[in-house]
C-alpha positions in Angstrom: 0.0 0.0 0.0 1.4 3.7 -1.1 1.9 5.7 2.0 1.0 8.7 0.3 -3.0 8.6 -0.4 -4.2 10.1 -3.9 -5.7 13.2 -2.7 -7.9 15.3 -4.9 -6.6 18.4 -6.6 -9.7 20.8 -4.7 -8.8 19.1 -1.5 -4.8 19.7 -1.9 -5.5 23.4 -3.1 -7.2 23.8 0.8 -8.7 27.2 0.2 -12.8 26.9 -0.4 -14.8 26.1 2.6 -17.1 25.3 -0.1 -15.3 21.6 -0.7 -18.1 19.6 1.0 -20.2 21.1 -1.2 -22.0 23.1 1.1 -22.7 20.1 2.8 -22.3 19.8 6.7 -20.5 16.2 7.4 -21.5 15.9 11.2 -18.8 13.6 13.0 -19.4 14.1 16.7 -22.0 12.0 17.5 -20.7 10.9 20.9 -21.3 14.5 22.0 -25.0 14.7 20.8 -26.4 12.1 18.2 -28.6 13.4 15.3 -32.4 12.9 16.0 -33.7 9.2 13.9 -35.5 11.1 11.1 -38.4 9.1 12.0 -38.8 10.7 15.5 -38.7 14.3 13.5 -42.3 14.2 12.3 -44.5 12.9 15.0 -47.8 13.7 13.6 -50.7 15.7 15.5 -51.8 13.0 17.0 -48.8 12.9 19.3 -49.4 16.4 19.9 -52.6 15.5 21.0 -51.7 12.8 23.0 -48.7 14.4 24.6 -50.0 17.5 25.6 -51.7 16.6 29.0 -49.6 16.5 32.4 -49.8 12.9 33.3 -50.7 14.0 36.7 -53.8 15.7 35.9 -57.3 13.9 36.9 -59.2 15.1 33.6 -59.5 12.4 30.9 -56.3 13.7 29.2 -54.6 13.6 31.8 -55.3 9.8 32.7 -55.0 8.8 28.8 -51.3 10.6 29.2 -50.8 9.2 32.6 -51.3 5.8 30.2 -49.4 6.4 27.9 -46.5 7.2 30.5 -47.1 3.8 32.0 -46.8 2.4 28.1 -44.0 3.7 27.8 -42.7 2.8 30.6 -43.7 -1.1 30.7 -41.8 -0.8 27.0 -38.1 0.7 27.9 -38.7 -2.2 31.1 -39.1 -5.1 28.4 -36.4 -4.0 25.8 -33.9 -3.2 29.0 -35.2 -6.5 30.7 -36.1 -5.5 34.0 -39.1 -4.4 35.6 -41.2 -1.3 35.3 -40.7 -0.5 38.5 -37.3 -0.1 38.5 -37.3 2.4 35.4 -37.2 6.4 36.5 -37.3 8.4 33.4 -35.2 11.8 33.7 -34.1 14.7 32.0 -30.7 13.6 31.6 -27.7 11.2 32.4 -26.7 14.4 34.6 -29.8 14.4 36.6 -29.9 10.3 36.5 -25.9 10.2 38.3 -26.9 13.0 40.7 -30.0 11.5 42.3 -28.2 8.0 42.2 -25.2 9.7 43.9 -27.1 11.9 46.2 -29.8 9.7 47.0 -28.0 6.8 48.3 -24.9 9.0 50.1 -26.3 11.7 51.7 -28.9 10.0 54.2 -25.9 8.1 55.2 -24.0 10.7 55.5 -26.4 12.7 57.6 -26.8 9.9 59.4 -23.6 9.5 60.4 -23.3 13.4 61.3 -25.9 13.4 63.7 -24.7 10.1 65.5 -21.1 12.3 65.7 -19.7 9.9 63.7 -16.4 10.8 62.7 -14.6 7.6 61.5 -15.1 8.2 57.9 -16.5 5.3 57.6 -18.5 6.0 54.2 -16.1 5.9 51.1 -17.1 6.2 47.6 -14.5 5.6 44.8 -14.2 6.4 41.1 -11.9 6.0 38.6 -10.4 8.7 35.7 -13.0 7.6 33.2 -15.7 8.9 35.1 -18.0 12.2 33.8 -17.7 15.0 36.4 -22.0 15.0 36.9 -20.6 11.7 38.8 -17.5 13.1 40.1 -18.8 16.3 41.1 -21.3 15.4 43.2 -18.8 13.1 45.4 -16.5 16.0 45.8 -19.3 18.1 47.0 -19.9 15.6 49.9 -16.5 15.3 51.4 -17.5 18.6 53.4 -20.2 16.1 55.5 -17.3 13.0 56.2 -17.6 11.3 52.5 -14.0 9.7 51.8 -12.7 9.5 48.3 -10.5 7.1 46.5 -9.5 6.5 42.9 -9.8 3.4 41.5 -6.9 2.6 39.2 -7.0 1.6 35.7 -4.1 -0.6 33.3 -2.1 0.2 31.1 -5.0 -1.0 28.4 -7.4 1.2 30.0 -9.3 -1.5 31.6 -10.8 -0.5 35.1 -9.5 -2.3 38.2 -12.6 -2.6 39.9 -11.6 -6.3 40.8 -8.7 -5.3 42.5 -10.0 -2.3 44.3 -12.5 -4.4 45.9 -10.3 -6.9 47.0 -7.8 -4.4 48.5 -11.0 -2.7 50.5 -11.7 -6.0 51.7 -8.1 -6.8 53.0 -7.9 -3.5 54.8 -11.5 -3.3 56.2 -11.3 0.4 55.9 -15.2 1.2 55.1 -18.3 -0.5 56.4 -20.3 1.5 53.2 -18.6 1.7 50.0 -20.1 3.1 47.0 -18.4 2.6 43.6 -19.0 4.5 40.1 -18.1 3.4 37.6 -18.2 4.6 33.6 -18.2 1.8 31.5 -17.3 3.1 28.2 -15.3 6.0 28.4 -16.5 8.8 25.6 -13.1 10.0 24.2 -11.4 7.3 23.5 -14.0 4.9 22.5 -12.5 2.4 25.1 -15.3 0.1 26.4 -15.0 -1.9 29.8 -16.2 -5.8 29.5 -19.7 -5.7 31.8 -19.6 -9.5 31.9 -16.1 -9.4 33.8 -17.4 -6.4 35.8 -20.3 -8.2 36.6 -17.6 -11.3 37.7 -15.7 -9.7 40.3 -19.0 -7.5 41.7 -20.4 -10.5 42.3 -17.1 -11.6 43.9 -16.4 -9.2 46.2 -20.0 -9.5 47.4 -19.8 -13.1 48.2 -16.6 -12.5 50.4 -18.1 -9.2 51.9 -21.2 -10.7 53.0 -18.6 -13.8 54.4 -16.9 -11.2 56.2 -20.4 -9.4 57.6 -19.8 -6.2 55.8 -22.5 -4.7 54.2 -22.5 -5.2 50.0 -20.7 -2.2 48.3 -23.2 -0.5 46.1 -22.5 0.0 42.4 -23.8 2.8 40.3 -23.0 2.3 36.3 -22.6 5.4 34.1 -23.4 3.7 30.7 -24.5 6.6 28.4 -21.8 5.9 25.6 -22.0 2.2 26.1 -25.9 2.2 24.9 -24.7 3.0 21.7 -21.6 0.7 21.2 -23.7 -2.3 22.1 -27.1 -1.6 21.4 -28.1 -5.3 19.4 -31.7 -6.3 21.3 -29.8 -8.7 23.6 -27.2 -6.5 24.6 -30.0 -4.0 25.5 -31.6 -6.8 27.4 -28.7 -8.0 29.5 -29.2 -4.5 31.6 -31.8 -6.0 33.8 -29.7 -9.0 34.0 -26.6 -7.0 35.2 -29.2 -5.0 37.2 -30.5 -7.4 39.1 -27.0 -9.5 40.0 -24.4 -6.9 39.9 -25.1 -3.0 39.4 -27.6 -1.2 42.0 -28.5 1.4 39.6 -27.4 2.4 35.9 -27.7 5.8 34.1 -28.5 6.2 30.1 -28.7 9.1 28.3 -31.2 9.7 25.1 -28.8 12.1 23.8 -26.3 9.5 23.1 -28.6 7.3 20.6 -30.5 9.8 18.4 -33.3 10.1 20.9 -32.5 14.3 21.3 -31.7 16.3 24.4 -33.9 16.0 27.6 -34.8 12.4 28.5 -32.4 9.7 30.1 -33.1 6.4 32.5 -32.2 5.7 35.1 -32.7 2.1 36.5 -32.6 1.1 40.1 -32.7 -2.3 41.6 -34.6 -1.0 44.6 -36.1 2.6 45.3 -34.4 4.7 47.6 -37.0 5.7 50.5 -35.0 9.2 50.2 -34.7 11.6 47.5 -33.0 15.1 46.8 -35.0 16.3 44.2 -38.1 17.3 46.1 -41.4 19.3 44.5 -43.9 17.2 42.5 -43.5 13.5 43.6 -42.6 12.2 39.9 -41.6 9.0 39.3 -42.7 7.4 42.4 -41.2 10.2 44.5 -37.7 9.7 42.7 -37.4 13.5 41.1 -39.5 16.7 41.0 -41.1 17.5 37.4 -43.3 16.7 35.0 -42.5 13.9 33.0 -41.6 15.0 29.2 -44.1 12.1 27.4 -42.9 13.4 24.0 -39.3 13.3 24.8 -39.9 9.7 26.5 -41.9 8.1 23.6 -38.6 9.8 21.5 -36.1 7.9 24.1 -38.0 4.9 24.0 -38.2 4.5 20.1 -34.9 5.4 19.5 -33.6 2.3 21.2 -36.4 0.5 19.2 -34.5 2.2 16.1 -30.7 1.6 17.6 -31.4 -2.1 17.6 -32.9 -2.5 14.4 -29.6 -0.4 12.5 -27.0 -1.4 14.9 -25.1 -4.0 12.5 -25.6 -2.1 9.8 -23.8 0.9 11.4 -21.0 -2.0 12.4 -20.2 -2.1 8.7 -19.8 1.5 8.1 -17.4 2.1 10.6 -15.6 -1.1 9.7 -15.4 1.1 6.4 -13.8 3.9 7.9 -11.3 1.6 9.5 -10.4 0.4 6.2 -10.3 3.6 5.1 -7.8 5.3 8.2 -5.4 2.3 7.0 -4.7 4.2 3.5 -3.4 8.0 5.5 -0.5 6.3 7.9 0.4 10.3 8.8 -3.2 10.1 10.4 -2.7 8.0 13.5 -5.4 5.9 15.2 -5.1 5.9 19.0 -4.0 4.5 21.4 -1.6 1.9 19.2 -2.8 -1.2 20.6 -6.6 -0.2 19.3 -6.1 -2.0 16.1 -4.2 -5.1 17.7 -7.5 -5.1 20.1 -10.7 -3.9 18.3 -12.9 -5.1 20.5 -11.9 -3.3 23.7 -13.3 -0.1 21.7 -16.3 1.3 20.2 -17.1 0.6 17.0 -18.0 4.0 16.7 -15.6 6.3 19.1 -12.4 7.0 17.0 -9.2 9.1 18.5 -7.0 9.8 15.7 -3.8 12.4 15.7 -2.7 14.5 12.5 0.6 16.1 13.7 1.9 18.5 14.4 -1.2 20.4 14.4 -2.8 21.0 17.8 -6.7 19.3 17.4 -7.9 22.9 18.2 -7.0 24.6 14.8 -7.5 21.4 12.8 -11.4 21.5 14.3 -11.7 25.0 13.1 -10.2 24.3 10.0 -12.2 21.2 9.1 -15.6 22.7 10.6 -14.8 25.5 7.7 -14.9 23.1 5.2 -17.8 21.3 6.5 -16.4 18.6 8.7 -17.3 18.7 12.5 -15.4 16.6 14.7 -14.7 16.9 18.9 -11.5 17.9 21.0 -12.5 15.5 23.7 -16.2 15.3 25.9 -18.0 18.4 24.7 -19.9 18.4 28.3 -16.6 18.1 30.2 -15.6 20.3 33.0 -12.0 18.7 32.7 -9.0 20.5 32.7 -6.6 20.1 30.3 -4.2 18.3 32.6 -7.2 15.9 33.4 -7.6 14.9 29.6 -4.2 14.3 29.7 -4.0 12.2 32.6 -7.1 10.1 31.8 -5.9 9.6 27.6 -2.0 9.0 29.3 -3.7 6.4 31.3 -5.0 4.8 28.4 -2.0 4.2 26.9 -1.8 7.4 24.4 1.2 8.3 22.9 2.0 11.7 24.9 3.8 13.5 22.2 0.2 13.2 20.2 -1.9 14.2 22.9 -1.7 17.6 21.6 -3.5 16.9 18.1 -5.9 13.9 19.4 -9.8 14.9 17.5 -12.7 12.4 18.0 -14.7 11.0 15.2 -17.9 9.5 16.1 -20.8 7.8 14.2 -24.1 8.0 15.1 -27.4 6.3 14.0 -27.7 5.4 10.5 -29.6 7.7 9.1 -26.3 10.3 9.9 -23.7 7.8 9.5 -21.8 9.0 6.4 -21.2 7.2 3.6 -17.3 5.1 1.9 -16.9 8.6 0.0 -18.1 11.2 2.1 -15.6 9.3 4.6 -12.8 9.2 1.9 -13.7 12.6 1.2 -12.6 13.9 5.6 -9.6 11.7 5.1 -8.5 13.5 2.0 -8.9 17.0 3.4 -7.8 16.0 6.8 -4.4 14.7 5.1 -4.3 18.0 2.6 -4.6 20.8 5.8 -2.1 18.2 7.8 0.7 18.9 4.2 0.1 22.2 3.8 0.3 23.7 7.5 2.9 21.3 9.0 
């Protein structure tokens, strides 16, 4: 194979941001999927049926408060667990906060008023972790919470095993919480949930031998929804629910559902909640409950399952592809030795010595929009680094890491629209190295 790809004479030439041909080329999906096109037309008859607050006693009001339940009964039966267990909220932010907050801060007022001072409550997370999980521990370690990191390989594969057997040798913490991202959204590099699931179930066999209480797991698994999304992979949820995770966060966003409606499921209700004001969703959150935006969540992971090996073969396509433009590098290295640790749709590729900032800009001027890292992050820049570096990135490319993404399939670009990025990528890479 030529290292040098045959790139067009417009694309060499680099000056028209006309080269897409007017075209917009959206490749950022793990920030914010497009909508399914078939959720962009919903008919007045939705409008009709939507409009009522579920809550109200008049007959549109019940037929919504129906629908709700619907709806509800549905996300329960394609995520295989029960109704019950499925809160719908406005997003994988609000879902980690009231997971977070409503299983920590009862014990940790608790504790407070007992004078308790033994920091005996520790919750642990690790660097792949969004800050609305983060954040919300950090803001508890003014009322006694205790924080620790839980380390990650050289593959970027989570150590939750060992954690828990360290906790268990030292008997530091009678309640343990553990959060825990399982795909992180950068790099595209997925943790294994059946191995999680393993050594969960593990370490609560020996905690229960040891009579401490059973550390409680709360799963962040917005960008996993998408990378695994085949009708039993959506099932196993309820599975993993009802063995090894307490409660798991999904975001709508993520799978071409649009902005404002996640799930979050819990294996059993907490008799406590922070968000306080309307009684929602069995007392879980405070607001009305968006029916359109939940009908949208639930059919798009109706749609996600239906397209998902068809969008395997695109990006097995742009794979293919990346392998013609070696001065474009795909990290971290060991990606392509080990495919299936990753996202078939999360791709962190370097174009040196351009810093990823100015090759955005340029790109989104000729109609390519790609990300710099999590578009929702609150990261510094010597966090990115540390969490990519722990990943096994190549440091001296940190600098000009980008972040293609693919979403559903009706926005998953096509062999030449792909060929067509590559080529201009490669061109602005020559002419302003």
């Amino acid at each position: 194979m030529n290292s040098e790809p045959n790139i067009s004479p417009a694309v060499s030439a680099a000056v028209s941001p006309a080269k897409n041909s007017g075209e917009i080329l959206y490749l950022d999906c793990a920030a914010s999927a497009p909508v399914f096109s078939e959720l962009l037309n919903p008919g007045p008859e939705w409008v009709d049926k939507f409009c009522a607050n579920p809550s109200a006693r008049h007959r549109l009001g019940l037929e919504s408060a129906e629908l709700l339940s619907r709806e509800r009964c549905r996300a329960a039966e394609l995520l295989g667990c029960r109704p019950e267990q499925v809160s719908f909220c406005s997003g994988a932010t609000e879902a980690n906060n009231l997971a977070l907050y409503n299983r920590l801060l009862p014990q940790l007022l608790s504790a407070k008023s007992r004078h308790d001072l033994s920091g005996s409550i520790t919750a642990a997370h690790s660097e792949l972790d969004h800050p609305s999980g983060i954040q919300p521990l950090r803001r508890l370690k003014p009322y006694g919470l205790q924080l620790q990191r839980i380390a990650l390989s050289s593959t970027g594969e989570l150590l939750l095993g060992r954690y828990l057997e360290k906790q268990l040798a030292v008997r530091s913490s009678a309640n343990l919480l553990c959060l825990i991202t399982t795909l992180d959204g950068e790099s595209g590099r997925k943790q294994d949930l059946s191995a999680l699931a393993a050594e969960i179930q593990n370490a609560q066999e020996h905690r229960r031998a040891a009579g401490l209480p059973p550390v409680y797991i709360h799963a962040d698994i917005s960008q996993h929804l998408a990378a695994e999304a085949s009708v039993p992979q959506l099932a196993r949820l309820g599975m993993l629910l009802q063995n090894s995770f307490d409660s798991i966060a999904l975001s709508g966003q993520k799978i071409g559902a649009g902005r404002g409606c996640s799930i979050l499921l819990q294996r059993n209700l907490p008799k406590w909640s922070l968000s306080q004001g309307g009684g929602q969703e069995a007392g879980q959150r405070a607001g009305t409950e968006n029916l359109y935006s939940i009908r949208a969540l639930v059919r798009a992971l109706e749609l996600q399952a239906a397209q998902y090996q068809a969008q395997l073969q695109r990006s097995a396509a742009f794979l293919e592809l990346l392998a013609g433009y070696p001065q474009i590098r795909l990290q971290p290295t060991y990606r392509s030795q080990y495919p299936a640790l990753f996202s078939p749709f999360i791709f962190s590729i370097a174009a040196p010595p351009l810093p990823a900032e100015v090759l955005q800009r340029l790109l989104s001027e000729h109609g390519y929009m790609v990300g710099t890292g999590s578009a929702c992050s609150s990261k510094t820049a010597k966090d990115r680094a540390e969490k990519l570096l722990a990943q096994g990135y190549d440091r001296e490319l940190l600098p000009s890491i980008m972040r293609i993404s693919f979403g559903n399939g009706a926005s998953h670009p096509g062999t030449e629209q792909l060929r067509g990025f590559l080529d201009c990528l490669h061109s602005l890479q020559q002419r302003y190295a």
